[in-house]
C-alpha atoms as one frame of an Amber mdcrd trajectory, in Angstrom:
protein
-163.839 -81.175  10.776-167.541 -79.109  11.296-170.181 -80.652   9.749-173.928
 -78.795   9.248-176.816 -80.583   8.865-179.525 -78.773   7.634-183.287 -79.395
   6.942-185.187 -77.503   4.499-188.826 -77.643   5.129-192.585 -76.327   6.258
-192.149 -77.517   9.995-189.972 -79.057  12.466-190.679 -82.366  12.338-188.347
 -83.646   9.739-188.272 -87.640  11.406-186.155 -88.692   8.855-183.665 -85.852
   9.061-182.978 -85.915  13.052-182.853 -89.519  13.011-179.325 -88.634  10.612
-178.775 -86.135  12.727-178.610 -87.986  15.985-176.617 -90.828  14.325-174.121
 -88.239  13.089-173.404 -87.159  16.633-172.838 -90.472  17.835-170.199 -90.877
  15.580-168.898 -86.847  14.962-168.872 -84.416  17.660-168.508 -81.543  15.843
-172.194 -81.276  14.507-174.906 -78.306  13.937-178.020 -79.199  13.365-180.276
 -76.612  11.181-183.495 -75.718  10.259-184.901 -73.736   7.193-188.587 -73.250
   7.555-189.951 -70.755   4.606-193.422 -71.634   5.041-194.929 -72.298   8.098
-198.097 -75.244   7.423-199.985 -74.009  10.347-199.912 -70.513   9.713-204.011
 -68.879   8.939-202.249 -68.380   5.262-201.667 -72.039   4.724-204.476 -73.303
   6.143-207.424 -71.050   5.079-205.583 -70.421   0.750-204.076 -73.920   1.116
-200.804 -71.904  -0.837-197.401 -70.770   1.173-196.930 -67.131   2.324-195.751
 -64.509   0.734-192.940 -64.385   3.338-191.740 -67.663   1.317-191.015 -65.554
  -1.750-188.638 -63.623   0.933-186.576 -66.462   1.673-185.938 -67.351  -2.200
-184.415 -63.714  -2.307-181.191 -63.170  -3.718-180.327 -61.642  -0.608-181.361
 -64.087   2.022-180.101 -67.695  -0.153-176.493 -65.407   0.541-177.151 -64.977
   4.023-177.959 -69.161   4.625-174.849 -70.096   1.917-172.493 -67.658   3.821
-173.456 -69.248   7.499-173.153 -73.244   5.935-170.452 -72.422   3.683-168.188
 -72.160   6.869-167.994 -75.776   7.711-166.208 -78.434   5.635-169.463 -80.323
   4.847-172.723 -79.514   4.573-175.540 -82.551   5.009-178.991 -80.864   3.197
-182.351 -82.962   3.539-185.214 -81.479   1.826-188.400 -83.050  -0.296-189.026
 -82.100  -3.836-190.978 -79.481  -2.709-188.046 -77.405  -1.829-185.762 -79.233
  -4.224-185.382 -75.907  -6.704-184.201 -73.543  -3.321-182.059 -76.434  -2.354
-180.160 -76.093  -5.212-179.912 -72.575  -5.712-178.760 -72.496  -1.768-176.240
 -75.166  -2.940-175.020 -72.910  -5.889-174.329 -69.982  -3.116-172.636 -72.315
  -0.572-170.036 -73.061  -3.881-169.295 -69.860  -5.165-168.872 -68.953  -1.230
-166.440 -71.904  -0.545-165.888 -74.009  -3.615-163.823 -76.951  -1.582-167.132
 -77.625   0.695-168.225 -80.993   0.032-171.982 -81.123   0.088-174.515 -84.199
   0.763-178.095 -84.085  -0.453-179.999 -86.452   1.747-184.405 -86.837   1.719
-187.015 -87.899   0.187-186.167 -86.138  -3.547-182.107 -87.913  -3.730-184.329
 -91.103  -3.552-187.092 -90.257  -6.041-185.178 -88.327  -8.482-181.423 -88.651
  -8.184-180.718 -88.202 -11.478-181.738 -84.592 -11.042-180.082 -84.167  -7.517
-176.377 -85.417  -8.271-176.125 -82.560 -10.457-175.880 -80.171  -7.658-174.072
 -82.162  -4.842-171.319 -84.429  -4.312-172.945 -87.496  -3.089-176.635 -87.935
  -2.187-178.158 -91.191  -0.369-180.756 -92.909  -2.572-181.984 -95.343  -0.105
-182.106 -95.941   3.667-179.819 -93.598   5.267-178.711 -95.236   8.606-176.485
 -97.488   7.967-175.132 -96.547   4.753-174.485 -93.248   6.360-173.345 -94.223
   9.313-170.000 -96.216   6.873-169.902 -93.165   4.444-169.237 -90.859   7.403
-166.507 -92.975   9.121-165.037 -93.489   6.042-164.924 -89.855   5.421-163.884
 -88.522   8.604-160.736 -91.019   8.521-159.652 -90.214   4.884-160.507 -93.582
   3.652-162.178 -94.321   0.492-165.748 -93.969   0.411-166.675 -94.109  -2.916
-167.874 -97.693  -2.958-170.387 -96.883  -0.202-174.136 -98.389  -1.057-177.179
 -96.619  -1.077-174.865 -93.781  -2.484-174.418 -91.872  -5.553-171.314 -89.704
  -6.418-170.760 -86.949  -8.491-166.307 -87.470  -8.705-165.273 -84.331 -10.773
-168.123 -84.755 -13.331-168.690 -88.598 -13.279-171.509 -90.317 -11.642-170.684
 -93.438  -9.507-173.981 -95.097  -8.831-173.544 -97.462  -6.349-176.011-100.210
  -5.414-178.508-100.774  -2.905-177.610-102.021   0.612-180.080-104.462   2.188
-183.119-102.950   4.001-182.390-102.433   7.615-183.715-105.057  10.037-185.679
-104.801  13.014-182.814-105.535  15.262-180.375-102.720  13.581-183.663-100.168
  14.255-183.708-101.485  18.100-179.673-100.367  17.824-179.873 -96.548  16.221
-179.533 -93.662  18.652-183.202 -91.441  19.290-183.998 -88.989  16.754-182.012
 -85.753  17.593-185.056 -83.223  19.463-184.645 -80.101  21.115-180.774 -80.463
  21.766-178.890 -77.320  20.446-180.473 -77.230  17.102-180.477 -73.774  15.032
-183.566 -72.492  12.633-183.096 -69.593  10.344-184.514 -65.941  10.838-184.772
 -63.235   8.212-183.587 -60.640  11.028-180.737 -62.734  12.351-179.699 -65.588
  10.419-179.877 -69.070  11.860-180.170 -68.641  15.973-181.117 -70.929  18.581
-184.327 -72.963  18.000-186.902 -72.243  21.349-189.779 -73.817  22.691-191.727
 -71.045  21.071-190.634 -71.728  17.544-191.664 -75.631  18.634-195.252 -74.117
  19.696-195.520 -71.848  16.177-194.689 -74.744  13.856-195.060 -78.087  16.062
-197.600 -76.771  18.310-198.106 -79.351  20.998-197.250 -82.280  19.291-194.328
 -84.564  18.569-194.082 -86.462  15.317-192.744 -89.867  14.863-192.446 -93.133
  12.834-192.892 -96.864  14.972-193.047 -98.672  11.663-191.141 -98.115   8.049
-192.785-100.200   4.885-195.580 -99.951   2.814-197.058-103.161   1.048-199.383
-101.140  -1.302-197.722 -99.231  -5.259-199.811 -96.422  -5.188-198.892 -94.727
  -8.246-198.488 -91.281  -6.838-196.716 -92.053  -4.095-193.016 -92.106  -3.496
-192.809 -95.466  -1.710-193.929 -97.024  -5.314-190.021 -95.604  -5.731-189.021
 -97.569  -2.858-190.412-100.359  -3.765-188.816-100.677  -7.322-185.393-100.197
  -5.262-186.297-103.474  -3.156-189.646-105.425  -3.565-188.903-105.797   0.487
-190.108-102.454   1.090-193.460-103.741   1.378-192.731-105.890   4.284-193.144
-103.741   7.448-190.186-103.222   9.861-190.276-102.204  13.285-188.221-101.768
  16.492-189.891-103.100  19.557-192.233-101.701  21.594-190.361-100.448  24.636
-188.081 -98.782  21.447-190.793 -96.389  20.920-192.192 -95.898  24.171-188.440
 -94.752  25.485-188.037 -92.834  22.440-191.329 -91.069  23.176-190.062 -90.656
  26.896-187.477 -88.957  26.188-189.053 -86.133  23.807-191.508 -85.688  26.753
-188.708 -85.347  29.086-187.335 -82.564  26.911-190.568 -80.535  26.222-192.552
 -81.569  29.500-196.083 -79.861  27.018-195.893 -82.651  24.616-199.835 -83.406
  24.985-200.466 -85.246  21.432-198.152 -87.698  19.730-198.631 -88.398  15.956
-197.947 -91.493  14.296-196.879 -90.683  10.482-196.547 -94.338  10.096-197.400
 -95.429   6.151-199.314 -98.483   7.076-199.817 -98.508  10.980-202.727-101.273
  11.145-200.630-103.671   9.214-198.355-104.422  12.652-199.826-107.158  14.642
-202.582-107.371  16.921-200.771-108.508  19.723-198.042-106.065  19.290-200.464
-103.297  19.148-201.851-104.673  22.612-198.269-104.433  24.019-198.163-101.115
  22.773-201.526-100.237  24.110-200.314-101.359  27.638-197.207 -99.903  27.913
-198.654 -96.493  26.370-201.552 -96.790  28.961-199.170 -97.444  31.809-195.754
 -95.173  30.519-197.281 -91.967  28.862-200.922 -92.143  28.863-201.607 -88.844
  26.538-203.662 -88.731  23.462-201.883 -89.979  20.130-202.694 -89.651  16.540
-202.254 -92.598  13.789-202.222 -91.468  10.245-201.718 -93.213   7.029-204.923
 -96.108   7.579-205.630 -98.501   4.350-209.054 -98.987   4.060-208.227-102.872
   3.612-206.077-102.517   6.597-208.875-101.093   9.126-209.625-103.605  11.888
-211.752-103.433  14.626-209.915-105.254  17.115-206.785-103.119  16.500-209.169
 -99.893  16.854-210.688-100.530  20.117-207.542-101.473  21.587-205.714 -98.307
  20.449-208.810 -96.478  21.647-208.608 -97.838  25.023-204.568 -96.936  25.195
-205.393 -93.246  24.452-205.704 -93.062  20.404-207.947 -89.661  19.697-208.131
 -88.956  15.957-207.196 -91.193  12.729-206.807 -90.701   8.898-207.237 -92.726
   6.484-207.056 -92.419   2.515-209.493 -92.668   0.482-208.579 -90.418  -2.479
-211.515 -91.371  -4.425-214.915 -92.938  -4.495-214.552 -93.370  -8.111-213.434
 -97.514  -9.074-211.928 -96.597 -12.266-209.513 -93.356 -10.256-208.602 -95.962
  -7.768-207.774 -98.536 -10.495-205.480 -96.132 -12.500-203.656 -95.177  -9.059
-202.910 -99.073  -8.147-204.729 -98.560  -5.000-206.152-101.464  -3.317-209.508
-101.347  -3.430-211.611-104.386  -3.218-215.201-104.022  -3.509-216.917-102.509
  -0.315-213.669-102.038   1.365-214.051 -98.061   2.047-217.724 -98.453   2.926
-216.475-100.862   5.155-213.669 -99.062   6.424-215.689 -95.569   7.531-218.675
 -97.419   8.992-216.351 -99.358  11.309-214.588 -95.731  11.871-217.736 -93.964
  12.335-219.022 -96.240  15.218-216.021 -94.612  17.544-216.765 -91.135  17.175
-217.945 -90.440  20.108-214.448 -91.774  21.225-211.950 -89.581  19.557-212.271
 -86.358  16.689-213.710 -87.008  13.565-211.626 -89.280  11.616-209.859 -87.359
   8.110-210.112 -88.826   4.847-207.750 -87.906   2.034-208.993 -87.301  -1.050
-206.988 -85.957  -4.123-208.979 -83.514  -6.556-207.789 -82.061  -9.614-206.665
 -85.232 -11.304-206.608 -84.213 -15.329-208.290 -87.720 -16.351-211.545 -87.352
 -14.101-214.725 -87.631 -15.862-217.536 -86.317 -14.636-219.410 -89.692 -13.154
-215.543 -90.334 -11.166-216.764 -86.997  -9.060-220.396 -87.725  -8.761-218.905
 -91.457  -7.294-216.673 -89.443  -5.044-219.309 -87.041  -3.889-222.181 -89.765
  -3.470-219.533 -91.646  -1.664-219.168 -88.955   1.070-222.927 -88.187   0.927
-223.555 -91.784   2.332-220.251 -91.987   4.588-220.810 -91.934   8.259-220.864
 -88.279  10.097-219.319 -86.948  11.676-216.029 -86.772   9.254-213.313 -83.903
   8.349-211.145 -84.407   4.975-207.459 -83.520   4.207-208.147 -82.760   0.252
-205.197 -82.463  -1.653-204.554 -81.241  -4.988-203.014 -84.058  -7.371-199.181
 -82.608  -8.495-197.159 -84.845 -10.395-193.421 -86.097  -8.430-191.072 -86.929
 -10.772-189.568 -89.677 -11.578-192.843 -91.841 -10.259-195.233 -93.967 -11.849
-197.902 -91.287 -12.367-195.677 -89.095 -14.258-194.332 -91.833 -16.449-197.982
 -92.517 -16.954-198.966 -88.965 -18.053-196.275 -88.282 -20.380-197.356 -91.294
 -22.383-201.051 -89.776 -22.422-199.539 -86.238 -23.294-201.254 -84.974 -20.701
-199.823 -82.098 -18.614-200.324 -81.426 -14.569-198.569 -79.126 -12.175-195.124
 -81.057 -10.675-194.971 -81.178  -6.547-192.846 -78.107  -6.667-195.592 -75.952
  -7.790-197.413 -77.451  -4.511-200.283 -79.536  -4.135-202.576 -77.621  -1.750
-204.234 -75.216  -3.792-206.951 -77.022  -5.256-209.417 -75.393  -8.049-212.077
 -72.813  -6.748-214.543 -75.289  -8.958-217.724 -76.350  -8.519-216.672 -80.288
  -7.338-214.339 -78.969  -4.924-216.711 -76.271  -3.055-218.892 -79.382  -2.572
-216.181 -81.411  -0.991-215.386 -78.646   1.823-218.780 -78.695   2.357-219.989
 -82.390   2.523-218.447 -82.667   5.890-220.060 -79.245   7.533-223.725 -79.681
   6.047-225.387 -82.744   4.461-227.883 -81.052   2.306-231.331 -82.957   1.806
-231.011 -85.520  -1.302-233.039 -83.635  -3.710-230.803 -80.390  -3.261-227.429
 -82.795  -3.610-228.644 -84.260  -6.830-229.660 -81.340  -8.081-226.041 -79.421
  -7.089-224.477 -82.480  -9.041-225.582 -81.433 -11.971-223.185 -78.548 -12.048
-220.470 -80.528 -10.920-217.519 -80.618 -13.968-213.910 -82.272 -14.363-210.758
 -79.609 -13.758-210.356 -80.149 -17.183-213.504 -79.207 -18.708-213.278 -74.726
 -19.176-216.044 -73.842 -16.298-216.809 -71.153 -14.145-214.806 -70.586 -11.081
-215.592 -69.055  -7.782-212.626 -68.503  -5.378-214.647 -66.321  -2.819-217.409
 -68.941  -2.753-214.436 -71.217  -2.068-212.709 -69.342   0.717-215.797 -68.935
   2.460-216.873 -72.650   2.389-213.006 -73.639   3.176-213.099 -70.915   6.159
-216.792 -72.883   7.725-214.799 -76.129   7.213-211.779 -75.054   9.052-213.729
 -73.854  11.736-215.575 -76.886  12.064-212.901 -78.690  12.191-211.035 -76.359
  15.089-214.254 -77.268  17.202-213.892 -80.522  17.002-210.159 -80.652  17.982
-211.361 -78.446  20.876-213.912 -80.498  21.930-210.968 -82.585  22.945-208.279
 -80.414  23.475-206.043 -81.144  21.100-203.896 -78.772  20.156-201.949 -80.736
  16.808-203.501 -78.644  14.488-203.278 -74.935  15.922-200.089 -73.519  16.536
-199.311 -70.338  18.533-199.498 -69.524  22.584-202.572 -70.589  23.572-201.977
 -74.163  23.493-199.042 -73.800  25.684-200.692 -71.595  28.324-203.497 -74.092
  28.826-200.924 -76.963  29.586-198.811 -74.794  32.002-202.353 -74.064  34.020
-202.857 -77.791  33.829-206.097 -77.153  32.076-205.376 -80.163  29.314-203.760
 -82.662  31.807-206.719 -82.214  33.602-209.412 -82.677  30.801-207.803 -85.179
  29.410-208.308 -86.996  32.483-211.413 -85.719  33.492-213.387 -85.133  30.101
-211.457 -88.028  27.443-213.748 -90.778  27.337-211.330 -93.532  26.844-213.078
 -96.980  25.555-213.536 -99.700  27.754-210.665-102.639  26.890-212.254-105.111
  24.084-213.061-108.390  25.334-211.879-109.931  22.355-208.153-109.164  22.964
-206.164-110.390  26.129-204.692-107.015  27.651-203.055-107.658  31.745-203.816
-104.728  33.709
């Protein structure tokens, strides 16, 4: 029996996915492992229009969803993991595959199965609407010995029309993490080319869409409901979602070891990790040892609560090797953070980026996420957002998204009843409006203009859905100044997680980052209010 997994996505990082992946091969040895990248995030298109390429439009082509059906549609089950984002090509490569070879028995794994499965058990025969491991790891035995799987959890069927929905398995524990094979990384995998169909993945595809960095998750849980947000999903499934799970440290550290041993120019490792500074402090200070004393590059956390900022926890991951952080804000307004169930007690942000903005000098700018665009926005919510960034700590750098609307979530629940209409996640969420609010936000971090100019630019600042005058040049050219900021700052510490290409590369293989990172990286002295043994 062949089985394909394939990943349909904007990079190569897909944790999730090769996690599956990897777990499939311990138990199946007759596995590809594929990757579908139509958009690269990296490329100058994405990053200076914040929209995907027209190259994109290429891969939705009549033409090309043949030429990935015909190569999947030659196995005898195809494993597809995609987000809503791609959930539309997913199925119309799923409608090829079945025209190609209608006995193919097709799973539809990811984040959209789990936030909308209504929508994707139309299209496949089973899809996994909850933590894959396990469930998987039965569903797949089951399967390959022609036993009945139909009663696996954390499964829904699709049996010749009718929908089996089968219930939810209990979250996986620490100890079953500790037990689960490596993600799958650089072994053998395939990616898809226009010119020649899927081939073997290189380190050069790595460098164009991973650049130096590898991606991970330590920690899987989220205690906060943000309305938005697809773990508010998770958390309906099982209110234990908000407890946070973890293998051990010398889990991570191997698992890291091992991706380093396969690309040797690994330099950066980012931590995707929903809540990060909600683990303890004296398993961060393991970590922080072992990382000083095992791998001892720069790392990356992302996904910071404002509530969940600690100082203790900072200064020890600064002393282990942590360079840049992000943390969400997503507004400065009380009322936006109210109607997205965000955690916000009073002072908490202010506190947050002051006790950020001391380490600076320590790592790059922390990034702030901030969602613009939201239909409900009065005009004092952006003037609170704006004044909040006026008086935040420099220097800073923002990740500003466009609000989109995932289905199925809180937040679109919550518009329908208000009759009020947004663009859904598959129409993308980086574009924002070239409006007068959002020019200001590219450029709070670049420039802070003296007070009386700021209040008096405020004046013109409107909600998205007040009619207004737009300026998409004015735009570009602000979000070009901001990008190149930015790239000056990751410099300034060679770090190469946000610029993809050759250059990166080169610069390891003279030795030139090894040796300014241990030359140049100021690394802060250890805390003396934590017990670390050197």
């Amino acid at each position: 029996m062949k089985i394909i997994f394939v990943c349909l996505g904007s990079d190569l990082n897909a944790i999730g996915f090769r996690k599956m992946a990897s777990l499939a091969k311990s138990i199946h040895d007759n596995i590809e492992v594929c990757y579908i990248v139509p958009h690269n995030r990296l490329s100058l298109t994405s990053i200076l229009f914040k929209q995907v390429s027209k190259e994109s439009n290429k891969y939705e082509s009549v033409e090309m969803i043949n030429k990935i059906a015909q190569s999947l549609a030659r196995s005898e089950m195809v494993c597809i993991s995609s987000m809503t984002l791609f959930s539309e090509y997913t199925k119309k490569i799923i409608k090829a595959i079945r025209i190609i070879n209608p006995k193919i028995y097709i799973v539809w794994g990811g984040i959209h199965p789990i936030v909308y499965p209504e929508d994707a058990i139309i299209s496949a025969d089973a899809i996994c609407t909850g933590e894959g491991e396990n469930a998987f790891r039965e569903f797949l035995t089951l399967y390959k010995n022609n036993e009945d799987f139909s009663n696996v959890r954390n499964f829904w069927f699709n049996i010749n029309g009718q929908i089996k929905k089968n219930i939810f398995s209990p979250l996986q524990s620490p100890a079953e993490m500790e037990q689960f094979p490596f993600p799958l990384y650089g072994e053998g995998e395939q990616i898809f080319t226009q010119k020649s169909g899927f081939i073997p993945l290189q380190i050069s595809d790595y460098l164009s869409i991973n650049n130096l960095s590898y991606r991970t998750v330590w920690s899987i849980g989220c205690p906060n409901k943000c309305i938005y947000c697809s773990n508010s999903k998770f958390l309906n499934n099982d209110i234990n979602y908000s407890k946070i799970r973890y293998p051990s440290v010398d889990y991570i550290i191997k698992e890291i070891k091992n991706a380093i041993r396969i690309h040797p120019h690994i330099s950066n490792v980012c931590f995707a990790d929903d809540s990060f500074m909600t683990i303890p402090l004296n398993v961060i200070e393991e970590f922080a040892k072992q990382w000083k004393e095992q791998i001892n590059i720069p790392f990356y956390v992302g996904g910071l609560f404002p509530i969940h900022v600690n100082r203790d926890k900072i200064e020890v991951l600064l002393w282990a090797g942590m360079n840049r952080v992000r943390m969400g804000i997503q507004s400065g307004s009380d009322r936006i953070l109210k109607f997205y169930k965000r955690p916000n007690p009073p002072g908490s942000i202010k506190k947050a980026v002051i006790i950020l903005g001391d380490y600076t000098k320590y790592m790059i700018p922390p990034a702030y996420d901030i969602i613009v665009d939201n239909p409900i926005e009065e005009t004092k919510d952006l003037i609170d957002t704006l004044k909040l960034m006026y008086e935040m700590p420099r220097p800073y750098t923002f990740q500003v998204y466009s609000l989109a609307i995932m289905p199925n979530t809180e937040l679109s629940e919550e518009f329908t009843r208000l009759g009020i209409k947004c663009k859904t996640i598959d129409q993308g969420y980086q574009a924002v409006f070239p409006i007068i609010s959002n020019i200001l936000i590219y450029l709070m971090p670049i420039i802070k203009p003296p007070r009386a100019l700021f209040n008096f630019l405020l004046k013109y600042v409107k909600p998205c859905s007040v009619p207004q005058a737009k300026f998409p040049i004015l735009l570009f050219i602000v979000r070009a100044l901001f990008f190149i900021d930015r790239g000056i700052a990751h410099l300034r510490f060679m770090d190469f997680s946000l610029m993809q290409g050759q250059i990166g590369y080169i610069l390891w293989k003279l030795g030139i980052i090894g040796f300014y990172h241990k030359r140049f990286f100021k690394s802060r002295p250890i805390p003396n209010t934590v017990k670390i043994k050197v």
